[in-house]
C-alpha positions as CSV (number, residue, x, y, z in Angstrom):
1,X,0.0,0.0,0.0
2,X,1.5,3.7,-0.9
3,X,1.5,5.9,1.5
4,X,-0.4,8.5,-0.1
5,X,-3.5,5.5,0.0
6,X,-2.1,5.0,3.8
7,X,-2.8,8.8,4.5
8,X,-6.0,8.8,2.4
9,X,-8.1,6.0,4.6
10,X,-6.3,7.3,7.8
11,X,-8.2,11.0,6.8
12,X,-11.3,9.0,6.5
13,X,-11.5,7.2,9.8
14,X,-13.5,7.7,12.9
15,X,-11.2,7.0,16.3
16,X,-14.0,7.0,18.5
17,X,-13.5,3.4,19.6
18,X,-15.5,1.6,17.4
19,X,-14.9,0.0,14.2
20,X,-18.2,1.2,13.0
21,X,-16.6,3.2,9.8
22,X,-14.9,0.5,8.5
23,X,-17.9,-0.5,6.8
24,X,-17.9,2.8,4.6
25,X,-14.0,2.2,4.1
26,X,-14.7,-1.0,2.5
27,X,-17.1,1.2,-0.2
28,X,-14.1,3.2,-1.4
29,X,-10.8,0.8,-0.8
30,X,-13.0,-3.0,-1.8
31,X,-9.9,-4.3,-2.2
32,X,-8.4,-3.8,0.9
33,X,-9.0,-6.7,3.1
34,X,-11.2,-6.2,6.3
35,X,-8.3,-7.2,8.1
36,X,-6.3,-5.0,7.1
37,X,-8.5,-2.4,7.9
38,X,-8.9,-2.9,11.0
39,X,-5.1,-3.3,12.4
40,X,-4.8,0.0,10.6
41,X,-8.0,1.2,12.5
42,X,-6.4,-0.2,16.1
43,X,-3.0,1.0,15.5
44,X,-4.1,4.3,15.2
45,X,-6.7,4.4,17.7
46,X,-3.6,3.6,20.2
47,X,-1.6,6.5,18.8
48,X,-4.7,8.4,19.5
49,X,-4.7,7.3,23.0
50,X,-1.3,7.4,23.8
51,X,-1.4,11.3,23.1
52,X,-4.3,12.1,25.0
53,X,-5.0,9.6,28.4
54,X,-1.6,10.1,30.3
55,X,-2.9,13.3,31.6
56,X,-5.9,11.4,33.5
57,X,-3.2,9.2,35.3
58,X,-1.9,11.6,37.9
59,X,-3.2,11.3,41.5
60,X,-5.5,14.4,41.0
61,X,-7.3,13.2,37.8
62,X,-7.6,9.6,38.7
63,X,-9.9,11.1,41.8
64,X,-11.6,13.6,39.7
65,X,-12.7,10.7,37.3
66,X,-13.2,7.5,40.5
67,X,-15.4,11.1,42.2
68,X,-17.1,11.2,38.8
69,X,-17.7,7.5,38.4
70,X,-18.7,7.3,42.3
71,X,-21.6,9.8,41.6
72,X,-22.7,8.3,38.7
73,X,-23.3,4.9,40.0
74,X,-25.0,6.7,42.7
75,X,-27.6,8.2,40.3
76,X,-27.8,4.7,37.8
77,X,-27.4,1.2,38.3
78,X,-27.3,0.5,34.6
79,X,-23.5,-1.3,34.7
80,X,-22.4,1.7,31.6
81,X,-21.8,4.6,34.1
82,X,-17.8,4.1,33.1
83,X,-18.5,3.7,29.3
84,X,-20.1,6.7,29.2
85,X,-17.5,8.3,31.0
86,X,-15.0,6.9,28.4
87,X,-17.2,8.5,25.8
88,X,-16.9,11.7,27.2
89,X,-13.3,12.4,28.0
90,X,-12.3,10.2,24.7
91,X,-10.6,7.6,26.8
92,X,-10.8,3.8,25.7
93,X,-13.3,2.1,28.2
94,X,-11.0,-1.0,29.3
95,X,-8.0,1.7,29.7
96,X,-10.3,3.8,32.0
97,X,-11.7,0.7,33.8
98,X,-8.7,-0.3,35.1
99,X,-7.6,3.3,36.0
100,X,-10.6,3.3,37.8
101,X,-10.1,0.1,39.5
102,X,-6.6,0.8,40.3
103,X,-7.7,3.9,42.0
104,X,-10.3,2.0,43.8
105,X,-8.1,-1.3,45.0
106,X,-5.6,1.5,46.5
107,X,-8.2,3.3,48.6
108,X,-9.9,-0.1,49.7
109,X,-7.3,-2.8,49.9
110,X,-3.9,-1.3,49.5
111,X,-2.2,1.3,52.3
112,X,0.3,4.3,51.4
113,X,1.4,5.4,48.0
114,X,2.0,1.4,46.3
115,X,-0.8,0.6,44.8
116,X,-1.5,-2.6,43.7
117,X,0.8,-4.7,41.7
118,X,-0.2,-4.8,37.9
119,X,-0.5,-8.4,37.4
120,X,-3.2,-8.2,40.2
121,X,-4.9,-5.5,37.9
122,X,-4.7,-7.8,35.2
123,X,-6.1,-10.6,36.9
124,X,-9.0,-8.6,38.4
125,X,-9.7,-7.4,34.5
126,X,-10.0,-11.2,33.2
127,X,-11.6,-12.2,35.9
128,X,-14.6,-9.4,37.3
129,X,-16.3,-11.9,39.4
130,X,-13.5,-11.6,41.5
131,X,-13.6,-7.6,42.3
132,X,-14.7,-7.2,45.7
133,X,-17.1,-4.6,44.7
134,X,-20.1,-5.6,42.6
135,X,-21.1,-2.7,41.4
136,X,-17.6,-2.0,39.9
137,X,-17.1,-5.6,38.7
138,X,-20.3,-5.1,36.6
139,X,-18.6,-1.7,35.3
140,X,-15.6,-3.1,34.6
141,X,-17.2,-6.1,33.1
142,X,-19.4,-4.0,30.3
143,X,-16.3,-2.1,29.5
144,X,-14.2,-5.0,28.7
145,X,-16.6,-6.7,26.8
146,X,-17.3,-3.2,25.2
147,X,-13.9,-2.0,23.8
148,X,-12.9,-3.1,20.5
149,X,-9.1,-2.2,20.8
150,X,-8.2,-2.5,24.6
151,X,-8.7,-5.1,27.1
152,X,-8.3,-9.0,27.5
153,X,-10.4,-10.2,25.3
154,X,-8.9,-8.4,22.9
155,X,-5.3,-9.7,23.2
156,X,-6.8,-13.1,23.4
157,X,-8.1,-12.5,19.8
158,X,-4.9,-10.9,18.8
159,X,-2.7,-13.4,20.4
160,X,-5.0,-15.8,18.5
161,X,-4.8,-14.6,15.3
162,X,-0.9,-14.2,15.7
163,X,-0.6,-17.7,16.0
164,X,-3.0,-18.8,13.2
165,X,-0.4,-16.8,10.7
166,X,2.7,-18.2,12.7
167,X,0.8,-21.6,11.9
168,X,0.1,-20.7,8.1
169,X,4.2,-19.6,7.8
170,X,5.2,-23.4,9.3
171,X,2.9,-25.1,6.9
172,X,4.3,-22.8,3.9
173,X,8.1,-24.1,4.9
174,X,7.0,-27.5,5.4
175,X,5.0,-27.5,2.2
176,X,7.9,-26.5,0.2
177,X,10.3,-28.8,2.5
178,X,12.6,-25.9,4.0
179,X,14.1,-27.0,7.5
180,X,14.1,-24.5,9.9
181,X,14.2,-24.0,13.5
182,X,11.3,-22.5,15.2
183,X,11.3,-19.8,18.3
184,X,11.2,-22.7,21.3
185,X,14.0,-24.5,19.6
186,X,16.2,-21.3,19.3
187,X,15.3,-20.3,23.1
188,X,16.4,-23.7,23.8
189,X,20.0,-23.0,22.2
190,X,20.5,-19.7,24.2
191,X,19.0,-16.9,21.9
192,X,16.9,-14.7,23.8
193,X,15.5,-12.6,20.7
194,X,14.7,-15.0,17.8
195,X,12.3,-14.8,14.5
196,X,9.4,-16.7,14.3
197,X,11.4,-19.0,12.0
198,X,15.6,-19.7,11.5
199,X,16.2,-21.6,8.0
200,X,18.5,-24.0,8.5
201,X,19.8,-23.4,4.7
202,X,19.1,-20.1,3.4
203,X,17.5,-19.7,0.4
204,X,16.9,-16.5,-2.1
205,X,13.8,-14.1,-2.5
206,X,13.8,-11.8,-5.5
207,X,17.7,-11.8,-5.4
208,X,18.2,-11.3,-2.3
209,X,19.3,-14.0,0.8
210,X,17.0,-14.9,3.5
211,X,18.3,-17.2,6.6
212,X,14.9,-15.4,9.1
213,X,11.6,-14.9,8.5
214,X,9.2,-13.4,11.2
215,X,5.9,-13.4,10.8
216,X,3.8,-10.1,11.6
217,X,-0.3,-10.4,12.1
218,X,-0.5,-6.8,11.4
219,X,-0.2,-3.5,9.1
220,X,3.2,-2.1,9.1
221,X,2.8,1.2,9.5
222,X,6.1,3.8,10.3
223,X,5.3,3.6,14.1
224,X,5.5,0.3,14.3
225,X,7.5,-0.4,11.6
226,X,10.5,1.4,13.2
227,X,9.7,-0.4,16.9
228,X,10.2,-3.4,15.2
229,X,13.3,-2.6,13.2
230,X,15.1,-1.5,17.0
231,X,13.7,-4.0,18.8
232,X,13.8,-7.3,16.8
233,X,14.8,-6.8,13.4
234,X,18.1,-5.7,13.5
235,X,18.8,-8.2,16.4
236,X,18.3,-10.6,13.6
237,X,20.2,-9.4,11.3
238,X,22.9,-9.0,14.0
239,X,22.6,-12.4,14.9
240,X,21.3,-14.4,11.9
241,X,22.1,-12.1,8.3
242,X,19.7,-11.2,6.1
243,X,15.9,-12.0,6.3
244,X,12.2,-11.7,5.6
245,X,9.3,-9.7,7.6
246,X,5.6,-10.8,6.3
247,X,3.7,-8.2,7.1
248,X,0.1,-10.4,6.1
249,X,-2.4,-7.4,6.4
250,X,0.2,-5.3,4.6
251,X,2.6,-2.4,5.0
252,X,3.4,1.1,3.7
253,X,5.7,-0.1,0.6
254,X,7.6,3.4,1.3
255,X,8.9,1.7,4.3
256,X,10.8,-1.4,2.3
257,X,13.5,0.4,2.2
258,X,16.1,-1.7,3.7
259,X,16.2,-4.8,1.5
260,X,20.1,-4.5,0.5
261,X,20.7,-3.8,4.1
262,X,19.3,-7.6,4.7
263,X,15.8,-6.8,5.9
264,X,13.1,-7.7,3.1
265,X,9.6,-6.9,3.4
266,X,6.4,-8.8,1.9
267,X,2.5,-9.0,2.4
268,X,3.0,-13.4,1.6
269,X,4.8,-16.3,1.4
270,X,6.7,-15.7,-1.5
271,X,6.1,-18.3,-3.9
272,X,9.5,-18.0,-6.1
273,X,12.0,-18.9,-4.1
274,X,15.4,-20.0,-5.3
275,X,17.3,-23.2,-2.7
276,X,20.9,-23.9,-2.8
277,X,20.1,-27.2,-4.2
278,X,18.2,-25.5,-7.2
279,X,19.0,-24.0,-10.3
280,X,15.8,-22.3,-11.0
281,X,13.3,-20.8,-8.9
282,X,10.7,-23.0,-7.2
283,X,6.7,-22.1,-7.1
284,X,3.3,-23.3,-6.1
């Protein structure tokens, strides 16, 4: 995807937490994938929120908002008092939730300035029935189930969908009988940072060497595009030579920029490939 498409669908989105408008997007870009759409949709959303919610996590704002939230549970028992509070300050209603329930553990179950530990947080968010407090477990509860970007049932779909497309890259090398050695068995030998795959003979894409591939269940946009490239990529490289990302919902091709460096990018298995036992390229 150019960027000047990238820029064009980003100008027509609505980041109000829903992913109501990408139902007109698929009118004007049909051939852009639903999936697609939507990691472009998420990704931005979280840029969206990253700019605007940190001011609501000082001391002072978290008890303006829990003061807020206290008086509207006071006045309804309709289990939304918190997602209509998210609507209103533009804040994504599981992120909000567990500020709220943060706030709520430290002035209930937690003395002094530590607050409770963020894996009990996270626990509390899977599980509601176990919040103390039932009218906040319902809250937190609606908002969770509510947010389309945030939350745990969300990573669980995203965690889910990573490995379907790890899955799809395993039966493409085994399809095409390339050895390789996946992320477990490099952890095993001592790597801490590894790709999703580690060919045990390299083969050629377009020209160009690949001994990695690492498989990417998203859009790559410049944001995460350049998170990637300092935090795993060139680790790679550093460790492995040259390689492949597949980016399967696609990238901005603007970013491929690094291919004679040793970092190729592609939207698919590439079906020409060249082995060191062939003379000619290999498809299916």
């Amino acid at each position: 995807m150019h960027l000047s498409t990238y820029k064009d669908i980003i100008d027509l989105m609505e980041l109000n937490g829903t992913r109501k408008c990408l139902d007109r997007l698929k009118q004007f870009y049909p051939n852009t994938s639903e999936r697609t759409l939507g990691s472009i949709y998420a990704q931005e959303y979280q840029k969206k929120m990253k700019k605007c919610h940190h001011k609501y996590y000082t001391h002072n704002a978290k008890k303006r908002l829990y003061l807020k939230y206290m008086d509207g549970v006071a006045d309804r028992h309709d289990g939304k008092v918190l997602v209509r509070l998210g609507q209103q300050i533009g804040m994504a209603p599981a992120l909000l939730a567990r500020l709220i329930l943060e706030y709520h553990l430290l002035q209930t179950e937690y003395t002094g300035d530590v607050g409770p530990p963020r894996q009990v947080i996270s626990n509390l968010m899977k599980n509601t029935t176990q919040i103390t407090d039932p009218n906040l477990a319902i809250e937190v509860h609606m908002c969770v189930v509510t947010d389309e970007v945030y939350g745990p049932y969300v990573d669980t779909v995203k965690h889910s969908i990573g490995l379907e497309y790890e899955y799809i890259l395993a039966n493409e090398l085994k399809k095409r009988n390339l050895a390789y050695l996946d992320e477990d068995q490099l952890r095993a030998r001592g790597y801490d940072k590894t790709p999703d795959a580690k060919l045990e003979v390299p083969i050629a894409v377009n020209g160009h060497v690949v001994n990695w591939i690492e498989s990417k269940a998203s859009f790559g946009d410049e944001d995460s595009h350049r998170g990637y490239l300092k935090d795993q990529f060139w680790s790679y490289w550093n460790r492995f030579g040259p390689g492949l990302v597949i980016y399967w919902f696609g990238f901005i091709e603007e970013l491929d920029s690094n291919t004679e460096k040793g970092i190729l990018l592609m939207d698919h298995f590439p079906t020409n490939i060249v082995t060191m036992t062939s003379s000619s390229s290999t498809s299916t």
